[in-house]
OpenMM code with the backbone's topology and positions (N, CA, C; nanometers):
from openmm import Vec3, app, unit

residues = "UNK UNK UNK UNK UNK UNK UNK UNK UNK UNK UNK UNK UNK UNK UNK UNK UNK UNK UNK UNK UNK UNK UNK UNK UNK UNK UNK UNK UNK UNK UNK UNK UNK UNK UNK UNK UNK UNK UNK UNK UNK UNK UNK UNK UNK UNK UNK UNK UNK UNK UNK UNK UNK UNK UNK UNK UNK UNK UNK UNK UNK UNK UNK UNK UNK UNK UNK UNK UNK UNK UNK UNK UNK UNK UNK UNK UNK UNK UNK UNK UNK UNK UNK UNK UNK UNK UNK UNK UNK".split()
positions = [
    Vec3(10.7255, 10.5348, 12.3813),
    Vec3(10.6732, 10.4067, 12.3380),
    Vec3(10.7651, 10.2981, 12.3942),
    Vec3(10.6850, 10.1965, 12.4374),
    Vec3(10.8182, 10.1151, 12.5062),
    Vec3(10.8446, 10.0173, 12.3900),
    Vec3(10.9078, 9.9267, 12.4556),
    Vec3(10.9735, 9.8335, 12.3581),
    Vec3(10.8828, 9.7153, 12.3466),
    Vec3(10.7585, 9.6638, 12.4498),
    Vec3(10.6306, 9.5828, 12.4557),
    Vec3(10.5392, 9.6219, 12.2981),
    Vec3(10.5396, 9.7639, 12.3452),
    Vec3(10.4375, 9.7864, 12.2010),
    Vec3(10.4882, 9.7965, 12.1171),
    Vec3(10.6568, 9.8009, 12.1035),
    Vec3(10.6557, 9.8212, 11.9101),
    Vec3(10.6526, 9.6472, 11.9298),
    Vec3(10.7080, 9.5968, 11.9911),
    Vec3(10.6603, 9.4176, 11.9559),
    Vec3(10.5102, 9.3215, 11.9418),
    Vec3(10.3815, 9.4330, 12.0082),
    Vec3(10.2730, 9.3971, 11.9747),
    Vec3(10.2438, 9.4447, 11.8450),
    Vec3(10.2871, 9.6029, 11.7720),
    Vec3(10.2260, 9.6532, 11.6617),
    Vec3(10.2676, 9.5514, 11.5669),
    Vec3(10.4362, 9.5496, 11.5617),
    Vec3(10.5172, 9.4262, 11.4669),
    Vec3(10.4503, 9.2887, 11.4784),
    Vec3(10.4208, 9.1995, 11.6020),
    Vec3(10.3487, 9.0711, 11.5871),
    Vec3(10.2192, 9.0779, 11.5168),
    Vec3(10.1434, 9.2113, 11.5328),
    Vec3(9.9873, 9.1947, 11.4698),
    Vec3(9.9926, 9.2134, 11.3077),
    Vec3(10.1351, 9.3357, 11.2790),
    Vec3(10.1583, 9.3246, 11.1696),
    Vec3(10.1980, 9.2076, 11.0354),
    Vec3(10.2532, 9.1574, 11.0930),
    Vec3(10.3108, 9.0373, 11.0870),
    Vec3(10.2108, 8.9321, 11.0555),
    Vec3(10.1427, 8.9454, 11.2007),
    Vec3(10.0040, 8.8082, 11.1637),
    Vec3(9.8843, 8.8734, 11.0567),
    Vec3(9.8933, 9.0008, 11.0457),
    Vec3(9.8247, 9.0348, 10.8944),
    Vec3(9.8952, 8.9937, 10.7408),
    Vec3(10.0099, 9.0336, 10.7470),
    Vec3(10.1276, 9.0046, 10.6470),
    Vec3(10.0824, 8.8509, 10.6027),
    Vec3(10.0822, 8.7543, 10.6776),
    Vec3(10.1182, 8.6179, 10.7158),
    Vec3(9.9477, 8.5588, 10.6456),
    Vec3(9.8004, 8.6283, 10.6801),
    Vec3(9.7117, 8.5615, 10.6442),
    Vec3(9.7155, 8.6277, 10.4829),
    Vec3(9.7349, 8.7562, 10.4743),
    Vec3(9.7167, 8.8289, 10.3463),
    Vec3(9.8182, 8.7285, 10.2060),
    Vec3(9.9278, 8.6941, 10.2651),
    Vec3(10.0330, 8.6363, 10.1494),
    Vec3(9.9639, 8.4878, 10.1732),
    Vec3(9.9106, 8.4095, 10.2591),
    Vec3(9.8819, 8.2783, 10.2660),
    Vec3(9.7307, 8.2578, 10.1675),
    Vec3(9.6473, 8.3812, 10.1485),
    Vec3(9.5421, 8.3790, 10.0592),
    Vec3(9.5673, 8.3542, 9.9178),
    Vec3(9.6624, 8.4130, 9.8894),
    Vec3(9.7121, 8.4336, 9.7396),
    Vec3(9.8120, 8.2802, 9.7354),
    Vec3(9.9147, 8.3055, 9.8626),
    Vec3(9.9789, 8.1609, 9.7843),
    Vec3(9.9619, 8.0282, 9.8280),
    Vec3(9.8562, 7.9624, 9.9031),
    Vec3(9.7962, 7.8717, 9.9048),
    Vec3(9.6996, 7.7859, 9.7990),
    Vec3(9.6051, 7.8198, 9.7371),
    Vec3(9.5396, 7.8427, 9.5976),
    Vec3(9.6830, 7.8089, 9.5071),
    Vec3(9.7113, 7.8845, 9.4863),
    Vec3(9.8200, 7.8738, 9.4002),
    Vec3(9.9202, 7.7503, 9.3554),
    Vec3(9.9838, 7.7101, 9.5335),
    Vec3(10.0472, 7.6217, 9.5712),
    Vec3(9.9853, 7.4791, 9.4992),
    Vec3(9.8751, 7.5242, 9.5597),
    Vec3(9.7426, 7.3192, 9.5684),
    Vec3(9.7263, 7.3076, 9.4099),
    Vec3(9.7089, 7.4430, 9.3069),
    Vec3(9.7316, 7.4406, 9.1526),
    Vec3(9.7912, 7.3706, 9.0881),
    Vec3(9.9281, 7.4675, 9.1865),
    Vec3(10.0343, 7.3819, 9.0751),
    Vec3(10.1067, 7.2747, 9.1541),
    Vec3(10.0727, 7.2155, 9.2770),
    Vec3(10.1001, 7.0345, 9.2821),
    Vec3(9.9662, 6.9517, 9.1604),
    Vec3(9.8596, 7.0181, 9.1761),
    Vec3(9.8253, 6.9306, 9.0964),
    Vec3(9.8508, 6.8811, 8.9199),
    Vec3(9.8598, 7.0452, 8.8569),
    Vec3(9.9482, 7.0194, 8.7581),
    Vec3(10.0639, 6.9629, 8.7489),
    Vec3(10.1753, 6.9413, 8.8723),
    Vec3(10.3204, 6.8715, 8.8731),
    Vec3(10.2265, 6.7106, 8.8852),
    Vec3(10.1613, 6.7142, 8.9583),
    Vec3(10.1461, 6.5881, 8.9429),
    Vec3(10.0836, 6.5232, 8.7993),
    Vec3(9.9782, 6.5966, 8.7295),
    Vec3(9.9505, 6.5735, 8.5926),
    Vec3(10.0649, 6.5434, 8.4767),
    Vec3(10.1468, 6.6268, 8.4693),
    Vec3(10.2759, 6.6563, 8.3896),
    Vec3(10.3815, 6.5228, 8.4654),
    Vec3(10.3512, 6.4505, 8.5619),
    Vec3(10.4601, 6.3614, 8.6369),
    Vec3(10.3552, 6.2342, 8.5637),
    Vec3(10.2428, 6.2434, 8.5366),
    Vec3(10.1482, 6.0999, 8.4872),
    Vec3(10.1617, 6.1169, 8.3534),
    Vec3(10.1983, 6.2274, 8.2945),
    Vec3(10.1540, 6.2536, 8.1240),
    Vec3(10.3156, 6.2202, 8.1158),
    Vec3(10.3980, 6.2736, 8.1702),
    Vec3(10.5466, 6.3232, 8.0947),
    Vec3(10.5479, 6.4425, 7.9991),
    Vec3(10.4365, 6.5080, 8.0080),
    Vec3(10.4866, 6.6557, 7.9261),
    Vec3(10.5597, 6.7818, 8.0303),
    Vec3(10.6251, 6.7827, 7.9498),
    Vec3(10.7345, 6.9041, 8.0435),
    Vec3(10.7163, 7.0589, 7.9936),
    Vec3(10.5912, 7.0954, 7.9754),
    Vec3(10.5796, 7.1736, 7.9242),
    Vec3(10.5832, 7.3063, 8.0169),
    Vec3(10.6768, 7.4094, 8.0203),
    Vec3(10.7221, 7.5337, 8.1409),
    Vec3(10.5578, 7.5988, 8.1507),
    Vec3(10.4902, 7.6043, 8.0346),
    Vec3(10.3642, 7.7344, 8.0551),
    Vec3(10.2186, 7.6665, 8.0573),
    Vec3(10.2838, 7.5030, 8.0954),
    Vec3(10.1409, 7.4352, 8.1149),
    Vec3(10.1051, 7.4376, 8.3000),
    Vec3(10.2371, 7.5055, 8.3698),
    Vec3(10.2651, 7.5283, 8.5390),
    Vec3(10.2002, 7.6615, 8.4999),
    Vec3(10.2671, 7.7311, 8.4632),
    Vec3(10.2836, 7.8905, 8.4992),
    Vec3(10.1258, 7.9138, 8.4868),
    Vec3(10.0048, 7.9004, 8.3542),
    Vec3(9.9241, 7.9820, 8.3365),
    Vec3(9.8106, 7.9534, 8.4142),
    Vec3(9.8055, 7.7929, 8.4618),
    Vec3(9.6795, 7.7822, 8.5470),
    Vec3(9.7207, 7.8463, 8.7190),
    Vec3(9.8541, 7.8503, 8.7799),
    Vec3(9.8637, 7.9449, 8.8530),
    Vec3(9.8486, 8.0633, 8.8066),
    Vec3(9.9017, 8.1268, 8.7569),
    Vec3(9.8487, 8.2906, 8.7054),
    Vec3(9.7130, 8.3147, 8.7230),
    Vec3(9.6223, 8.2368, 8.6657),
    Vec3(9.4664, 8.2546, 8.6654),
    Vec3(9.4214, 8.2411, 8.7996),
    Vec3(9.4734, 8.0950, 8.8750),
    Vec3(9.4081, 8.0679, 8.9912),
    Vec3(9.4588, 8.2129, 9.0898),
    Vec3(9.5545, 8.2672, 9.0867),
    Vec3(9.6157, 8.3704, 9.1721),
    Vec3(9.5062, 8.4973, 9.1212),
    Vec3(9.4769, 8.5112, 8.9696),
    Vec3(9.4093, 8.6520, 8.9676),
    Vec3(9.2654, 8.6375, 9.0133),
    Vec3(9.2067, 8.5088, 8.9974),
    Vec3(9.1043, 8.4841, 9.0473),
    Vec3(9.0617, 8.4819, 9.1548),
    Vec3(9.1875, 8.4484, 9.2502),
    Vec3(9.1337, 8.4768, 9.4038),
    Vec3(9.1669, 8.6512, 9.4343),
    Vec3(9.2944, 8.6854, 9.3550),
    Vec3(9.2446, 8.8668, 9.3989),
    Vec3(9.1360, 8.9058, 9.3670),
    Vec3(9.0945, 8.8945, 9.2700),
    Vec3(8.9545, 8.8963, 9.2727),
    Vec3(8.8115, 8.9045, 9.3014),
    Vec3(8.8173, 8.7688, 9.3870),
    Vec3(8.7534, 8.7496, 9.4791),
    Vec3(8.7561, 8.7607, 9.6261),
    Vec3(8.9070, 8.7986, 9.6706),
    Vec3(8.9269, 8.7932, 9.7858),
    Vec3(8.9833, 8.9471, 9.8285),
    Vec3(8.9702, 9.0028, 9.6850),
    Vec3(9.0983, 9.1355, 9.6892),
    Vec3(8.9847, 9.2671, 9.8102),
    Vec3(8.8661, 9.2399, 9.7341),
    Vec3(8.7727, 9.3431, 9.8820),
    Vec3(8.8495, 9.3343, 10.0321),
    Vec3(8.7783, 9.1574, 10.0577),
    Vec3(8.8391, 9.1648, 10.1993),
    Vec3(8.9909, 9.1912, 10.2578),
    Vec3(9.1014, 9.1393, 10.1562),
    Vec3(9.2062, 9.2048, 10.1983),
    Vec3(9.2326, 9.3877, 10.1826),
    Vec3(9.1587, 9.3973, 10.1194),
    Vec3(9.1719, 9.5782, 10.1261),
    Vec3(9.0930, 9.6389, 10.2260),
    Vec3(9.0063, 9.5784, 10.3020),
    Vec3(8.9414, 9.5862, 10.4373),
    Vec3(9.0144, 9.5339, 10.5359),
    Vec3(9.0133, 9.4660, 10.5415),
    Vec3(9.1613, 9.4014, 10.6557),
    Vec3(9.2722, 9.4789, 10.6706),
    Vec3(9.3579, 9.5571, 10.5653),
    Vec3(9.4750, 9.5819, 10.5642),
    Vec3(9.4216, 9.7739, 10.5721),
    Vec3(9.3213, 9.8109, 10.5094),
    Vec3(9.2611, 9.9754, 10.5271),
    Vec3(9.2063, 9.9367, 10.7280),
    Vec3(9.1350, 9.8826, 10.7200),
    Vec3(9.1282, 9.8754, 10.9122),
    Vec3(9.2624, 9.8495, 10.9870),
    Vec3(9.3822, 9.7947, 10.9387),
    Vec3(9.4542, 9.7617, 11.0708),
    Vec3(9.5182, 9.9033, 11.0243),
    Vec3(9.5304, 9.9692, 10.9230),
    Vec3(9.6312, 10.0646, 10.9461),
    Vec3(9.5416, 10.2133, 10.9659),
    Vec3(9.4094, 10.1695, 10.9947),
    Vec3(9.3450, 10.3206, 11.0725),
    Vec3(9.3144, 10.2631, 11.2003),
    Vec3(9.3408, 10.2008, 11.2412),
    Vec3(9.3493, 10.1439, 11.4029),
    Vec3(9.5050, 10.2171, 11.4386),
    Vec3(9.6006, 10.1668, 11.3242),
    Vec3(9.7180, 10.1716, 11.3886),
    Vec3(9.7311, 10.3579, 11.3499),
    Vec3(9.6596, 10.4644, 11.3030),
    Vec3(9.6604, 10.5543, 11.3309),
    Vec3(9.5571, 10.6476, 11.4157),
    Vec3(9.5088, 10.5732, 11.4756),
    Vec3(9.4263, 10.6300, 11.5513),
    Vec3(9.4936, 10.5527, 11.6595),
    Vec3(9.5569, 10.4874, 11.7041),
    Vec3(9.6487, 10.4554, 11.8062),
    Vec3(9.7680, 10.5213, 11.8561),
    Vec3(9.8094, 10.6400, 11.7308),
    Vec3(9.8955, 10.7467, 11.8092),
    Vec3(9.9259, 10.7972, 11.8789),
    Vec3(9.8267, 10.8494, 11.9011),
    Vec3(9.8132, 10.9509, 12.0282),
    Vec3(9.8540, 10.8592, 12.1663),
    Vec3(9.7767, 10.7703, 12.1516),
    Vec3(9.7855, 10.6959, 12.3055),
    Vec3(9.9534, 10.6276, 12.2921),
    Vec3(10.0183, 10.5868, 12.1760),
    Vec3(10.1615, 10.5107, 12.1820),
    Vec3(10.2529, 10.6538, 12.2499),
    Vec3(10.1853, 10.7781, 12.1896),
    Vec3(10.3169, 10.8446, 12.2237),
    Vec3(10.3624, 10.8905, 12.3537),
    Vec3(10.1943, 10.9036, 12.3825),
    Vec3(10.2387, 10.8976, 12.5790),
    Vec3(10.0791, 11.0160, 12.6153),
] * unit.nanometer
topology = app.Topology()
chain = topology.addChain("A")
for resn in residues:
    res = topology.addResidue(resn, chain)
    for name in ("N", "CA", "C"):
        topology.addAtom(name, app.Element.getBySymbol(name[0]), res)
């Protein structure tokens, strides 16, 4: 195996890694600016008025999104075993 392909398997890996964690923490992110910003107009400082509407918005998109990432991530890694044969020579 040369040293080209473990750097293509690692970059594709990677750019799976990269959309799979950006599903979950994007949603999440846009949540809870908007609650910081609510809690910055109200002045309540309340720790579990952040935490629970992320929690929900996060289980809600596994949820909804959890199929396609288990298709995405079950296809790249039977590509990447059915690619054996040919990496090893």
């Amino acid at each position: 195996m040369t040293p080209e392909t473990v750097l293509t398997i690692m970059q594709q890996t990677l750019q799976i890694i990269t959309m799979l964690i950006a599903v979950i923490l994007l949603p999440a992110l846009f949540v809870g600016l908007l609650v910081s910003m609510f809690q910055a107009a109200t002045s309540i400082n309340e720790q579990t008025l952040s935490f629970i509407p992320k929690l929900l918005v996060t289980i809600l998109v596994l949820v909804l999104a959890g199929p396609w990432m288990l298709s995405l991530l079950t296809g790249y890694a039977q590509r990447v075993f059915e690619d054996i044969p040919f990496l090893i020579g």
